[in-house]
Steps between C-alpha positions, in 0.01 A plus 500: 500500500413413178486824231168386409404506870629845588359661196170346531480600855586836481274587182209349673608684812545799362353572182145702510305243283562229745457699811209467724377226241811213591578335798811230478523154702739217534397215540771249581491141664839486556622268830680773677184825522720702753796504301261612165337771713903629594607516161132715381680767794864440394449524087564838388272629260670831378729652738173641726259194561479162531331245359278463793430875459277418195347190594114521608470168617696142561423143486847291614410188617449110452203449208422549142518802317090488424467564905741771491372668224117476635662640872627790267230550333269540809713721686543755190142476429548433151370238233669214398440631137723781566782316614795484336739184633887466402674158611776291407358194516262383229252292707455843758373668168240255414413476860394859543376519121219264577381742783458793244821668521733601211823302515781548393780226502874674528744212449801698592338719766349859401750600299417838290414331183240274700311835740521675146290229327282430813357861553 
């Protein structure tokens, strides 16, 4: 995993400002959704969960990013407005930016630097 990935997961897992108030989701359109959903069990996240451990809710499967977002959205119940969407690719950003969200493009994947500038 990615630094960026591990610490931003575990302070929004575990610190008391975010609890109760954030749920996480992937959303992923990758070709191979099996495979993603084996490597949310097999990533360690610090030595006593996984990444799946911390993960409310998953969208892995053919589409676009503004589908997966909206199938997160409904099944955590929140806003749109309250999202807050990291991605690699540029176009995913402006994609789920036009539904309301806050996007954040991370060129390099979430490195520190980027989940310290995008919280």
């Amino acid at each position: 995993l990615f630094a960026g990935v591990r610490l931003a997961l575990r302070e929004v897992a575990d610190q008391a400002r975010w609890s109760g108030v954030v749920a996480i989701g992937i959303a992923s359109c990758c070709s191979e959704p099996a495979w993603a959903r084996a490597c949310l069990q097999a990533f360690d996240l610090d030595g006593s969960r996984r990444l799946a451990d911390v993960v409310s809710t998953c969208e892995i499967h053919a589409g676009n990013k503004q589908e997966h977002v909206q199938a997160i959205v409904a099944a955590s119940g929140c806003n749109i407005r309250e999202v807050l969407f990291l991605d690699n690719e540029e176009s995913h950003c402006r994609d789920v930016a036009a539904l309301g969200a806050t996007a954040v493009h991370c060129p390099f994947g979430l490195t520190t630097a980027a989940w310290r500038r995008a919280r």
